[in-house]
N, C-alpha and C positions, 0 to 999 in steps of 0.2 A: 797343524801340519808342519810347522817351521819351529823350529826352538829359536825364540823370541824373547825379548825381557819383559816385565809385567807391562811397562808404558810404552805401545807400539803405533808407530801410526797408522791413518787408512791405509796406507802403500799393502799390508799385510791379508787385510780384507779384500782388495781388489786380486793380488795373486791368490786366495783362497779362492776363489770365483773362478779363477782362469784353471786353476792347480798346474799353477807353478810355482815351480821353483826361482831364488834372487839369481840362478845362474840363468835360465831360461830367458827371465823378463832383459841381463843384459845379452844375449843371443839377440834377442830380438830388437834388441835398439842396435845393434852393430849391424842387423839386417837390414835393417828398416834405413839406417844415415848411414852407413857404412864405419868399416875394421877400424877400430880404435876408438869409435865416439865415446865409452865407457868401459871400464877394467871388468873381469868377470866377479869380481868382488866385491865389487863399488856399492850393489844394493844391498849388501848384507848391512853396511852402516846406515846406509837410510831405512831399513829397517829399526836401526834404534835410534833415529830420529832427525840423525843428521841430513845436511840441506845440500845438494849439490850445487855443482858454481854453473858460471854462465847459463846457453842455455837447455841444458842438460833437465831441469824440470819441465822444462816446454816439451819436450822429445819424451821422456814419460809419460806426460798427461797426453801426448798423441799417438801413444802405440797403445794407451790403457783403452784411451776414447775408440781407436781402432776395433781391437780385438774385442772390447766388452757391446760394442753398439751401442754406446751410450755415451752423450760428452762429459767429460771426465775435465776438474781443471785443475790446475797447480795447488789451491787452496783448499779443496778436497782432497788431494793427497797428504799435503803440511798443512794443517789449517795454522791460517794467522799470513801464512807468506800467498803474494799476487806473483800472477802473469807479469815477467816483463818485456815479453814481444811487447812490440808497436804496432797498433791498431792501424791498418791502412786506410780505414777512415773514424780519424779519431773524432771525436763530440766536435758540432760547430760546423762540420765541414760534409755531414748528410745532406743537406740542400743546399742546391748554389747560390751565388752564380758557381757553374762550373768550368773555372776560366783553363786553359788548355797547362798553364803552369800547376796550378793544385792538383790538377788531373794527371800529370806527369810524375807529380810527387808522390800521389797514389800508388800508381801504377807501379812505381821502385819500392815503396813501402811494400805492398803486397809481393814482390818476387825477389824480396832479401830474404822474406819469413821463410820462403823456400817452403811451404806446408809446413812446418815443425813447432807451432803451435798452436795448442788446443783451445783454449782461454781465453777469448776474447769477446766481448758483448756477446750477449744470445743475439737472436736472430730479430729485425724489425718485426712486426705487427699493427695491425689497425691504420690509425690517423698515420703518424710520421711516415711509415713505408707506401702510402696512398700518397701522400703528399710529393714523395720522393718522385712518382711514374706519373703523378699530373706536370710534374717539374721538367720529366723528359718530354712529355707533350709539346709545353708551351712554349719553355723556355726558351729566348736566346742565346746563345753561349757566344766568345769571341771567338774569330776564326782560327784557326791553323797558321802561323805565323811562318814564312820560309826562313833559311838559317844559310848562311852566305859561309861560315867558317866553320870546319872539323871534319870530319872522314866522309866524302862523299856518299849519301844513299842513293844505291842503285836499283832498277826496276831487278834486277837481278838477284840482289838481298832480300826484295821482298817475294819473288818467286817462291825462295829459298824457304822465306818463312812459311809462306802458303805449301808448302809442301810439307814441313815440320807438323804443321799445325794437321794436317791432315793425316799424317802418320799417326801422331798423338791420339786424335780421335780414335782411329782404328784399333789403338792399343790397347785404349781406354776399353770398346764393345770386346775384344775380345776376352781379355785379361782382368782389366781394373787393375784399383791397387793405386796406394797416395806415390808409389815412384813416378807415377802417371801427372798427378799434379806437383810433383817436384820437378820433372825434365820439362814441362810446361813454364813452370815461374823460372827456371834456368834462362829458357829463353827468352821469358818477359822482359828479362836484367838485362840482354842485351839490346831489347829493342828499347828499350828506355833508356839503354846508354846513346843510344841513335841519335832515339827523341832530343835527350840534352846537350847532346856534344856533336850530333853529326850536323851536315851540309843540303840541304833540300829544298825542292821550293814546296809551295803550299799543297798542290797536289800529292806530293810524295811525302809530304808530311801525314795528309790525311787518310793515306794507304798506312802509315805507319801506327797510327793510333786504331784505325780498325785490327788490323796484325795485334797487336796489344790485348784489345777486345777482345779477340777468339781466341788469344791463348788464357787470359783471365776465365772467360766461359768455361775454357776447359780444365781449368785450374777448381772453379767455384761449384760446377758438377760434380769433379770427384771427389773433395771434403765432404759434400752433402752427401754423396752415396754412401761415403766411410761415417756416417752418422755425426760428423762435426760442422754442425749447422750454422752457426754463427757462424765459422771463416768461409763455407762456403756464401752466403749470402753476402758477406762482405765482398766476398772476389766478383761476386757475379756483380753488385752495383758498382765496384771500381769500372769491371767491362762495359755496362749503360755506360756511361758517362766517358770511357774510350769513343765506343760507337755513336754516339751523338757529337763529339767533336768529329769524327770522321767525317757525320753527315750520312750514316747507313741505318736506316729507319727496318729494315728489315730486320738487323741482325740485333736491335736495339731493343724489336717489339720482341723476337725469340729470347732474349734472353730474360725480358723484364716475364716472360711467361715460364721459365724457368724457375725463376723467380716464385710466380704464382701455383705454379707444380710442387715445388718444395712444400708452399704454406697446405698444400691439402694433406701432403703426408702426417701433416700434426693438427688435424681438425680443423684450421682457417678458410675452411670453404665460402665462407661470403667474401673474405679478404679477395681471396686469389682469383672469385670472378670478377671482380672490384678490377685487380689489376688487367686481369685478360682482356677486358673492356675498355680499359684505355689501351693496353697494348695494340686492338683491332683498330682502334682509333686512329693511333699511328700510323697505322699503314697503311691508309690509307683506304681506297677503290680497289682493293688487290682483287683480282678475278683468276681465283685459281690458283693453285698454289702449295710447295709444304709446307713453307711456312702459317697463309692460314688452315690451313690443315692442320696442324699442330696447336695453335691456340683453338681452335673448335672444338678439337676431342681433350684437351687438356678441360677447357671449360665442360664437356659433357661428364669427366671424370667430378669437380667441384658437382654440379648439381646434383649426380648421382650421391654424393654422398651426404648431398644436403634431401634426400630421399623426393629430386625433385623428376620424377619418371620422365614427364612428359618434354620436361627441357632438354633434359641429356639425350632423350631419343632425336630433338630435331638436329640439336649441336652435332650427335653424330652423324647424320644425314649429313650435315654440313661439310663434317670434315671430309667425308667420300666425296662430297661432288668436288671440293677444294682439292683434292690428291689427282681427282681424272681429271682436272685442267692441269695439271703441275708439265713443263713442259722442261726437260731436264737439260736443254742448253743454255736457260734462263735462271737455272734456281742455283742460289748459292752454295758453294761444296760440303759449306758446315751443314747443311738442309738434306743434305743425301741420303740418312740413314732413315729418314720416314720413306714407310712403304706401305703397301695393303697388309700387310702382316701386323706391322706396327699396330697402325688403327684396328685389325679384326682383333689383336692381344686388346688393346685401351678399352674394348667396346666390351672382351669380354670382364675383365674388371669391373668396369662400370655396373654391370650388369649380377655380379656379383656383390658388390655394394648394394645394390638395389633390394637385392635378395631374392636371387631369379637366377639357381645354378644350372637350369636347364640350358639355358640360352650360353651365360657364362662359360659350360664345359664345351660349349660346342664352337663358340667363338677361340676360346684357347687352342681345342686340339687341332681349329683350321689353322692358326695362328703358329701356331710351333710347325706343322707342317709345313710351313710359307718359308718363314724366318731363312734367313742365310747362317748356314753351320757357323761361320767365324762370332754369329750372335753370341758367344757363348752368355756370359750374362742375362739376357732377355731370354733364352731360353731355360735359365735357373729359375728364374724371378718366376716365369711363368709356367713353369711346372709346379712350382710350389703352391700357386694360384689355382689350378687347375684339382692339384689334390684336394684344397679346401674346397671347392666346388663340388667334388665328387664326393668330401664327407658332407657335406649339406644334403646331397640328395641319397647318404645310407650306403654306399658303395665305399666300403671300407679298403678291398683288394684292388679296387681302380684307386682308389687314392694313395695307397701304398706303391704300384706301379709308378704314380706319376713322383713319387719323394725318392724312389731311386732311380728317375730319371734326372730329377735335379741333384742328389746327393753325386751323381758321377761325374758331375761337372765341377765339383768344390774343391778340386785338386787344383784345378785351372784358374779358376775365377777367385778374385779379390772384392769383395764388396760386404760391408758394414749392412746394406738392405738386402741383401741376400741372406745375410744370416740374422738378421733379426724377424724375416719372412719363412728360416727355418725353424726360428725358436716357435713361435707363432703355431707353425702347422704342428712341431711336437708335442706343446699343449693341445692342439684339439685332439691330435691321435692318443694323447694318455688318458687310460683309461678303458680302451676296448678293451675287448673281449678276444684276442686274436695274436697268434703270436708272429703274424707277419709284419700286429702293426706295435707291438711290441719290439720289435726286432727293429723297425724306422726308429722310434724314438732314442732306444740306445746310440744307433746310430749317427742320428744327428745330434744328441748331445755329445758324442764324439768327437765330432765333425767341428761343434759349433764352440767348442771349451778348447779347442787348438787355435786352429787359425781357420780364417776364410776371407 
């Protein structure tokens, strides 16, 4: 596609994939970190092999990992040269103690990287990652220490951030998109400048390391959704370990189920009820809830795909009766976006994993009904679901209806699992017999070799 010299590196192969062009790919890093990060020129020399400086490799391997749905690292592009971001939790320092200083150090470590690199350890698994959410159970950590000298923290800074952080989220369901966990770790910087340098006593401290926590969550959600799983799982165990210095067992069990929601997206279904299990653990006698409502149907999601019928059906029973105790003066703001929609979409999933589209197509089309339009997101994810549903049960033109109901929303929507859920449906649609579903597949390859 490119006049190229005969010794090219992979950088050439991954824009063959994307088809684009070396002026495109810097378009798209001046989009993505803003005007000037790279010359419109620049990748034509890295095309013949040359290394860019600082971290300007990190910001390629995360617009490739982006746009391609797939983590992409520094050394795949150049082989021979490493990642040199800083691992915000580098080897040694996965299990604690988790004293409130290492945790601080964390917490900056992960919101200098600002998202912009790809390349970091893959994602935990098995023992170590088990080990990590027995650690949040048991453990002791030391307290929240007050801080008598630097810029006073006021209940009013942390409003401030509580409202931040709630923006964020909303940006995140409507839009996506890694600006999403950039303005999030923006903010992290300053609340870890708080942490190190401000004036507080121990309670306003311990507001400040939750603050921390939810913006790491929201940080550690959006990498995983843009298919860069290691940084996400790294942000989300920085945030455990915020939220348990806090002392917030609630926000601590949601995230270690995040956590175990990640692992089933890549086959770890025994892992991630391994974690949900202690995460229920932690919270105790909860009676009610969206929280446990969320670790219920998350776990109904794991059995289903560990093809275990009968558990996933009680887990989801669970999570309904856990959502009609949720009493919404009581539940946390990060907890607000589970509803009956939510759970009737998980159920129908599940349900679809099982291999039972009947049920699944009739769970989704309540579920998209329900939803709050600003979902945009959830209702992509879940139109695409609903299409595989309706090709399992032979309904080619209802599955076609529901892929341009999600392809209308790919203007809008940023998300790495959105479009690897389009790639997905356009394999099963290739191949009919039909030029409506002929017509989807173009489509979404369209769609899915641009951007989304």
């Amino acid at each position: 596609m490119y006049m190229t010299p005969a010794r090219v590196p992979q950088l050439t192969a991954y824009l063959d994939r994307l088809r684009w062009s070396p002026e495109r790919l810097a378009r798209e890093l001046n989009k993505t970190f803003g005007a000037g990060t790279v010359s419109a020129k620049a990748p034509y020399g890295w095309l013949k092999g040359s290394f860019p400086r600082g971290q300007v490799p990190e910001l390629v391997a995360a617009v490739l990992s982006d746009r391609l749905g797939t983590p992409v690292e520094v050394g795949h592009i150049w082989p021979g040269r490493r990642n040199q971001a800083e691992d915000p939790l580098p080897e040694g320092q996965i299990n604690p103690p988790w004293h409130a200083e290492q945790v601080a150090s964390s917490l900056r470590r992960l919101a200098v990287r600002r998202g912009t690199a790809a390349a970091i350890p893959p994602p935990l698994t098995g023992e170590p990652l088990l080990s990590v959410a027995v650690d949040w159970l048991t453990a002791d950590n030391s307290p929240v220490r007050s801080r008598a000298t630097g810029t006073e923290v006021t209940p009013a800074m942390l409003r401030h951030l509580a409202l931040r952080a709630a923006q964020l989220r909303q940006l995140d369901e409507s839009h996506g998109g890694l600006v999403v966990a950039d303005w999030s770790s923006h903010d992290l910087l300053w609340v870890t400048t708080l942490i190190n340098d401000g004036a507080y006593d121990s309670t306003l401290g311990r507001r400040l390391y939750q603050a921390a926590a939810e913006l790491a969550l929201i940080a550690g959600w959006v990498f995983s959704d843009h298919c860069r799983h290691g940084a996400g799982q790294r942000a989300l165990l920085v945030g455990l370990r915020a939220a348990k210095l806090a002392g917030d067992r609630q926000l601590g069990a949601y995230i270690l189920s995040c956590i175990a929601y990640h692992l089933t997206w890549h086959g770890h279904a025994s892992d991630a009820l391994r974690l949900l299990r202690i995460a229920s653990k932690g919270l105790g006698r909860a009676v009610g809830g969206r929280v446990p409502a969320v670790l219920a149907t998350r776990r109904a999601r794991a059995h289903a795909q560990l093809g275990e019928k009968s558990a996933c059906t009680r887990a989801l029973t669970e999570a309904a009766a856990s959502l009609d105790g949720a009493r919404d003066t009581s539940e946390p703001p990060w907890s607000r976006w589970v509803s009956q929609a939510v759970l009737v979409a998980d159920a129908g999933r599940a349900h679809l994993e099982l291999g039972n589209p009947e049920k699944a197509e009739q769970n989704l089309m309540s579920s998209l009904r329900q939803l709050d339009a600003n979902q945009r997101r959830n209702h992509l994810l879940h139109s695409t679901s609903l299409a595989q549903a309706r090709l399992m049960l032979g309904q080619v033109d209802g599955a076609v209806a529901a892929a341009r109901q999600a392809l209308a929303l790919t203007s809008t929507v940023e998300s790495g699992r959105a479009r690897q859920r389009l790639e997905s449906l356009r394999r099963s649609l290739t191949g009919y017999d039909s030029a409506l579903a002929r017509a989807s597949v173009e489509q979404i390859r369209e769609v899915t070799a641009c951007r989304l």
